[in-house]
MARBAMAR-80788 format. One line per field, with one value per residue (C-alpha): residue number from 1; residue in one letter; x, y, z. Coordinates in nm, 4 decimals, decimal comma, always signed. Last residue first. Layout:
# MARBAMAR-80788
resi (NUM ...)
resn (a ...)
east (X ...)
north (Y ...)
up (Z ...)
END
This chain:
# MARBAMAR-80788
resi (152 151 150 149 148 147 146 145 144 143 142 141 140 139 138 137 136 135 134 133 132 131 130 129 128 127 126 125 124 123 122 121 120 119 118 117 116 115 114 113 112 111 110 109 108 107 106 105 104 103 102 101 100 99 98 97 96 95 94 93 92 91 90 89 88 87 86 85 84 83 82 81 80 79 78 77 76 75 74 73 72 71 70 69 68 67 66 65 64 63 62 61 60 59 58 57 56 55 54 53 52 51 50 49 48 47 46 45 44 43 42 41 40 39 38 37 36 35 34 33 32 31 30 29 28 27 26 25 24 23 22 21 20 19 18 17 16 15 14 13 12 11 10 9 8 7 6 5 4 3 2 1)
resn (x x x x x x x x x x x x x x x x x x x x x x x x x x x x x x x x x x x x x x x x x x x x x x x x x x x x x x x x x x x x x x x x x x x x x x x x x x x x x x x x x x x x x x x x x x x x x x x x x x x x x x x x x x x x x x x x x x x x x x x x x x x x x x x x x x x x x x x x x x x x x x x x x x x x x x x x)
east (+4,5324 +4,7658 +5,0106 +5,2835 +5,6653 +5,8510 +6,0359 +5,9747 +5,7339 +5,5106 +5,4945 +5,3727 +5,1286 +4,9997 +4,9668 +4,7923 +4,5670 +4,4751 +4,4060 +4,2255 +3,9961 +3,9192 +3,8434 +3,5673 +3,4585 +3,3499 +3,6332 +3,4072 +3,4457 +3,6229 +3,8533 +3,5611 +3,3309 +3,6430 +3,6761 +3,3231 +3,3614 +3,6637 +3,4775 +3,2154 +3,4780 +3,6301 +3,2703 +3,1747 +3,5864 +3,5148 +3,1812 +3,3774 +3,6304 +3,4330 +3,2724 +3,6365 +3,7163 +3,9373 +4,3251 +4,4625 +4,7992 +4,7340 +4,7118 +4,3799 +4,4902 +4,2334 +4,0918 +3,9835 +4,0830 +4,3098 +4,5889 +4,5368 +4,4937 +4,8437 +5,0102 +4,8703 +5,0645 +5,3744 +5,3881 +5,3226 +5,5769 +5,8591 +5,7043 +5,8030 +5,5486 +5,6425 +5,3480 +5,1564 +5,4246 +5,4191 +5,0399 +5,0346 +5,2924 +5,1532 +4,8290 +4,9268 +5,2258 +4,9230 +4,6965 +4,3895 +4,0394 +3,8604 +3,7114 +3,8693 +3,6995 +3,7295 +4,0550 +4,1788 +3,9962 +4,1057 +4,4865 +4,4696 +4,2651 +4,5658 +4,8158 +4,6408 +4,6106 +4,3267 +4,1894 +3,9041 +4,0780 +4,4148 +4,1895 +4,0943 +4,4718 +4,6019 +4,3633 +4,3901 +4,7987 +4,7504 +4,5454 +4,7528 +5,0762 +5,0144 +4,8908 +5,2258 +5,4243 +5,2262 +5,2425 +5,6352 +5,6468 +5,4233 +5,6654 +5,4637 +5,5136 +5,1113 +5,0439 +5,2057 +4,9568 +4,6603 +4,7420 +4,9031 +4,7662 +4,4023 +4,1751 +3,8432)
north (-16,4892 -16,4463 -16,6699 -16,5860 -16,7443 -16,7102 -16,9401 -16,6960 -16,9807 -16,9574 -16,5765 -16,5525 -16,8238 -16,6683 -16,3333 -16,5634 -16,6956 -16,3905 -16,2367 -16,5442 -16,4865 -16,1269 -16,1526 -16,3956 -16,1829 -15,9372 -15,5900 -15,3088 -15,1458 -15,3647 -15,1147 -14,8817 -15,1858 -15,3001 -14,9382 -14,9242 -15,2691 -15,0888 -14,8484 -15,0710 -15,2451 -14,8932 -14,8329 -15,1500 -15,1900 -14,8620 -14,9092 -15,3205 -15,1073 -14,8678 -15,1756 -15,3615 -15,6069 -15,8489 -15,9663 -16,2574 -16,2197 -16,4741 -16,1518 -15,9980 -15,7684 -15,4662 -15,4098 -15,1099 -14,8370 -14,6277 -14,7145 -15,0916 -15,0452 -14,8596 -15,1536 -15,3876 -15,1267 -15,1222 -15,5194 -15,5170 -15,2606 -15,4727 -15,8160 -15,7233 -15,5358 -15,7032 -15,6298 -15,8609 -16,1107 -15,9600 -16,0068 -16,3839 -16,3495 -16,0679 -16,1685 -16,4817 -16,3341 -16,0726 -16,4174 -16,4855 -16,5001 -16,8287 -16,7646 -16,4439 -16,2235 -15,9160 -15,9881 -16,0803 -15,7762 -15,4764 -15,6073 -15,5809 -15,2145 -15,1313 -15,2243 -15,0258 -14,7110 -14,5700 -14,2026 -14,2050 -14,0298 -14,2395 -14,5019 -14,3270 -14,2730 -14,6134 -14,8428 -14,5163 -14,6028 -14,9487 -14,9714 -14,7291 -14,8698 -15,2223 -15,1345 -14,9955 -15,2408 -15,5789 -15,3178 -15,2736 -15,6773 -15,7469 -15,6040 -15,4867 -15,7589 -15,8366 -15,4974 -15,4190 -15,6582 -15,5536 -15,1578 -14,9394 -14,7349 -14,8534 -14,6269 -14,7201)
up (-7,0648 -7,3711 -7,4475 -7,6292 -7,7161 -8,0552 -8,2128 -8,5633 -8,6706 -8,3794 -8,3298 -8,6601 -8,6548 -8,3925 -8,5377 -8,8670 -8,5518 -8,4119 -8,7855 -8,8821 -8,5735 -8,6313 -8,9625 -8,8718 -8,6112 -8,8834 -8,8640 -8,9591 -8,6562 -8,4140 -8,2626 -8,1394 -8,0234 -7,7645 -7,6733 -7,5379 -7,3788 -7,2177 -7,1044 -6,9833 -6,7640 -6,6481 -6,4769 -6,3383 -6,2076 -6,0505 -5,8561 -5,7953 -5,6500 -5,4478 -5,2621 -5,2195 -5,4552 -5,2796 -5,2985 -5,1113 -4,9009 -4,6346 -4,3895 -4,6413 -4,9230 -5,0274 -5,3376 -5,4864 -5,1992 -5,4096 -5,2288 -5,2718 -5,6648 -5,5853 -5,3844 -5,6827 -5,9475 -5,7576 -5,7330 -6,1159 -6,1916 -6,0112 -6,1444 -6,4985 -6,7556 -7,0327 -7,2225 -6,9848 -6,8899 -6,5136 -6,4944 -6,4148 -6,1562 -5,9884 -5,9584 -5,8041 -5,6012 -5,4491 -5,3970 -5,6056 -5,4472 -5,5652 -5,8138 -5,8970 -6,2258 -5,9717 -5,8564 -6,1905 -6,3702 -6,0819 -6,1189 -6,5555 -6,4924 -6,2639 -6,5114 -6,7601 -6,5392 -6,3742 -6,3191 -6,5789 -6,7912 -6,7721 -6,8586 -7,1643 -7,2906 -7,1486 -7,4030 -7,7111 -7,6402 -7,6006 -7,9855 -8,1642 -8,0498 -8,0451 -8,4572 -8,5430 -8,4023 -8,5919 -8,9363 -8,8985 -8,7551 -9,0993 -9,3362 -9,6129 -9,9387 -9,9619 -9,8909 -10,2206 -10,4588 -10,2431 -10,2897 -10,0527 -9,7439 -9,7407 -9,7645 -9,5320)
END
């Protein structure tokens, strides 16, 4: 790969220009293919909680937990769970937990290897161990601007 500016300038690129630029390439590829498949990201986040459950998660439980992905808020969240509902994914039982339905764990089998898929394409090239100090330098980051994130 061709880098865009030499070691001695990358060192002095501003990191929340690069930080930007890469969320946008990597959620807009994410929402692209799931959009092709007939899913959104939210949706995908819903389908993995319920799916990953043990035990079954409430709506507010999903809900909660989900609203701080990408800022997301709990209107869009309870909007996406009605729509996972909709589609016949999970359904909602009178205490208000959520369950894969047959066609939903078809769907969440299918949109989890695409994701897998999309996991491979983004690592290319990138050795776990460049992963990790990259996470924690982003972490580092976040911590020393009085920042707050916590992934999942």
């Amino acid at each position: 790969m061709e880098y865009s500016h030499s070691d001695a300038e990358l060192i002095r690129q501003p990191i929340g220009y690069w930080s930007w630029a890469a969320y946008k390439a990597v959620v807009t590829r994410i929402r692209t293919t799931l959009a092709g498949i007939g899913t959104t990201q939210p949706q995908w986040w819903v389908l993995a909680q319920v799916a990953h459950a043990d035990p079954a998660k409430t709506r507010e439980e999903v809900s909660d937990l989900l609203s701080n992905y990408l800022e997301a808020g709990p209107e869009v969240m309870e909007e996406e769970i009605d729509r996972t509902i909709a589609q016949g994914w999970i359904t909602e039982d009178t205490e208000g937990r959520l369950g894969l339905t047959a066609e939903g764990r078809t769907f969440f089998d299918k949109a989890a290897a695409l994701q897998d898929e999309l996991w491979t394409e983004r690592h290319a090239g990138i050795s776990d161990e460049e992963y990790l100090t990259t996470i924690k330098v982003l972490q580092r980051f976040i911590h020393n601007t009085g920042g707050h994130a916590w992934h999942h």
